[in-house]
N, C-alpha and C positions, 0 to 999 in steps of 0.2 A: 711337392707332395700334393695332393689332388684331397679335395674335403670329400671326408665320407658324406655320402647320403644317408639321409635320415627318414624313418616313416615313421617317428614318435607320438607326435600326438595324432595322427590319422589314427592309427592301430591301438595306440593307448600299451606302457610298458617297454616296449622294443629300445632298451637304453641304450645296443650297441649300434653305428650306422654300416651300412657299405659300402667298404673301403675300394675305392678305385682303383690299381696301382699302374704303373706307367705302361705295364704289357697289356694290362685290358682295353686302355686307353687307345694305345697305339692303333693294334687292332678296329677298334673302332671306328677312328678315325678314315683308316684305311677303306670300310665297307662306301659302298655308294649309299647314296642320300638314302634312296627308296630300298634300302638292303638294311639302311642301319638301325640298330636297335637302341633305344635311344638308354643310355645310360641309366638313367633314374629309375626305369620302368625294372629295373632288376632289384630294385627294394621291395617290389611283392612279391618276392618268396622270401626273404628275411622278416618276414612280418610275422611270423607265424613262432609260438611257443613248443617246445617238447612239451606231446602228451596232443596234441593239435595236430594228430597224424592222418591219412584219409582215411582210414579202415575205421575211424568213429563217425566219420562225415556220411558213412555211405550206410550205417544199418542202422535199422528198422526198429520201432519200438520190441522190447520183449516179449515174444508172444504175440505181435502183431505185423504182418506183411503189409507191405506195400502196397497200394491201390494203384493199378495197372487198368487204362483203358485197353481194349483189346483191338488188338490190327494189326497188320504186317509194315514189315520196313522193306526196303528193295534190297535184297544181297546179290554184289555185287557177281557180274559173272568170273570176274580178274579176281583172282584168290588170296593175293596180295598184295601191300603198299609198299614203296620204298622209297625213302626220301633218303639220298647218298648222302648229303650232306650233313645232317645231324645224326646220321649214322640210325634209322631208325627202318623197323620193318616189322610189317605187321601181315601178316599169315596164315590162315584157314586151313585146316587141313582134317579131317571126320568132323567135320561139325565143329571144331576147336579155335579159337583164335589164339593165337600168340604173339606177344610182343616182346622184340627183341631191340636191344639198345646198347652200344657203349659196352659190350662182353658178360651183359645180361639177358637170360630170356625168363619170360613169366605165363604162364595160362590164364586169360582173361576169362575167365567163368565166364556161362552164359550170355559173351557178346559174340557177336558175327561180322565178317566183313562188310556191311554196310554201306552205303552214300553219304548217311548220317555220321558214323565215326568220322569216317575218311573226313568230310567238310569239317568236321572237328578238331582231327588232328592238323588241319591243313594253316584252318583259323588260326590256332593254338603256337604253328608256328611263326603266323605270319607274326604275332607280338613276341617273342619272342619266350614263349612257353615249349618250350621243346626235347625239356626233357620226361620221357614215361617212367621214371623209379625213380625213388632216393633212396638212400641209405636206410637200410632197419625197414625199407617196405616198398614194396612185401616184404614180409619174413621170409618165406619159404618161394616155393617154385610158381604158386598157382595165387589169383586174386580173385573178387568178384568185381572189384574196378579199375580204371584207368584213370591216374593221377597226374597231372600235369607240373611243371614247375620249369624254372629256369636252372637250376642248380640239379645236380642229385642230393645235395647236402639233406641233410635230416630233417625234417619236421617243415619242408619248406614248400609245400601244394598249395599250390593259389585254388585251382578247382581239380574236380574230379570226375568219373563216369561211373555210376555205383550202379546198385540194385534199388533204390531211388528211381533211377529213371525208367526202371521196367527192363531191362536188356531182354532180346536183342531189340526192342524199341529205346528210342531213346525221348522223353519225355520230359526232362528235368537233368538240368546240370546244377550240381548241388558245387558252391563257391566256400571255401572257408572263411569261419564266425569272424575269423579276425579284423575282415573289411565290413563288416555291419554298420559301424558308423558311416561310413560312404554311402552304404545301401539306402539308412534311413533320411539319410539329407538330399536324394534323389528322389527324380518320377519315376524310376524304373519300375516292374512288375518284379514283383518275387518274395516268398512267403519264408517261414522259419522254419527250418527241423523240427520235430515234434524232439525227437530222440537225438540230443546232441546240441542243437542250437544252430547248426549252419545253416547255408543260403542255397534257397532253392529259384532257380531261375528257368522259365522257356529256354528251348535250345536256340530259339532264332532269335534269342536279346543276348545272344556269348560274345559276338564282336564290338556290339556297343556296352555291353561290359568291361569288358577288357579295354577298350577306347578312355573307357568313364576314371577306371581305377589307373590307369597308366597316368593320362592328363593329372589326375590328383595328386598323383605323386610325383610327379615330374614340378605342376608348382608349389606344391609344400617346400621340393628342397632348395627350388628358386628364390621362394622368400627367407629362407633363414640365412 
């Protein structure tokens, strides 16, 4: 039997861990070194509570918009991405993005095919964040963000792509509250949610992010 991994007192709460079982292992095992995902690092997306979904991460105080500097992003002239492997595709078509995944598709309000997404979602896979929905969200067919996780399981978004960062600029990647303790015992740069509480990060600190919060929990579950 394989010991669950645990991100308890990183996250504060999370009393159940993540349970390995002999097929994920296998698998794992099987990827090449520079392919494989290192086990532990899939306890951040179990970190997270119901009620802790992206659709609170990404809006704006009530009655108050976003502050958007103004500028252009480069769209791309390739209309869309396709990464075969995680089964994902992302698609432009009037003006519209679309993300499709795993026998779901959603409308990404207000984002565009970008060089910024795309590096995003690229990042995102490379730690192994590679799924765009979970379960219960979006609700319905259309979003105004894109939410990242390893799981589609519920409530389990490490970060996201809201209205926060400006779409179609991307400005701010907004990371869920639940790693704040990691935040504040770092040098990183990144500020709080006004509406919500979550973590607001540069787009070009997303890979030493993700670097910072993987290593942490990779040796939390080392030492216990």
């Amino acid at each position: 039997m394989h010991r669950a991994v645990t991100a308890h007192h990183l996250f504060g709460g999370v009393e159940d861990g993540f349970p390995v079982d002999g097929a994920m292992a296998a698998h794992i095992s099987s990827l090449k070194i520079s392919d494989r995902l290192d086990i532990n690092s899939l306890a951040l997306c179990q970190a997270t509570r119901p009620g802790d979904g992206a659709s609170s991460a990404i809006a704006a105080a009530p009655g108050r918009a976003a502050k958007c500097v103004r500028g252009r992003s480069r769209i791309l002239r390739t209309a869309y991405f396709h990464d075969l492997e995680n089964d994902i595709l992302l698609a432009e078509e009037g003006g519209v993005l679309t993300v499709s995944q795993d026998g779901r598709s959603y409308l990404a309000l207000r984002w565009k095919m970008t060089e910024e997404v795309v590096a995003v979602v690229q990042t995102a896979i490379r730690f192994g964040l590679s799924k765009l929905w979970q379960d219960g969200h979006p609700k319905g067919r259309q979003s105004s963000h894109i939410s990242f996780s390893c799981t589609h399981e519920p409530a389990s978004w490490v970060f996201a792509l809201g209205l926060e960062a400006c779409p179609p600029r991307l400005q701010k990647i907004t990371f869920n509250k639940r790693f704040l303790p990691i935040f504040e015992a770092s040098h990183l740069e990144w500020s709080s949610q006004k509406s919500g509480g979550h973590i607001l990060v540069p787009p070009g600190s997303l890979a030493e992010v993700l670097g910072l919060l993987r290593a942490r929990v990779t040796r939390s579950a080392a030492s216990e």
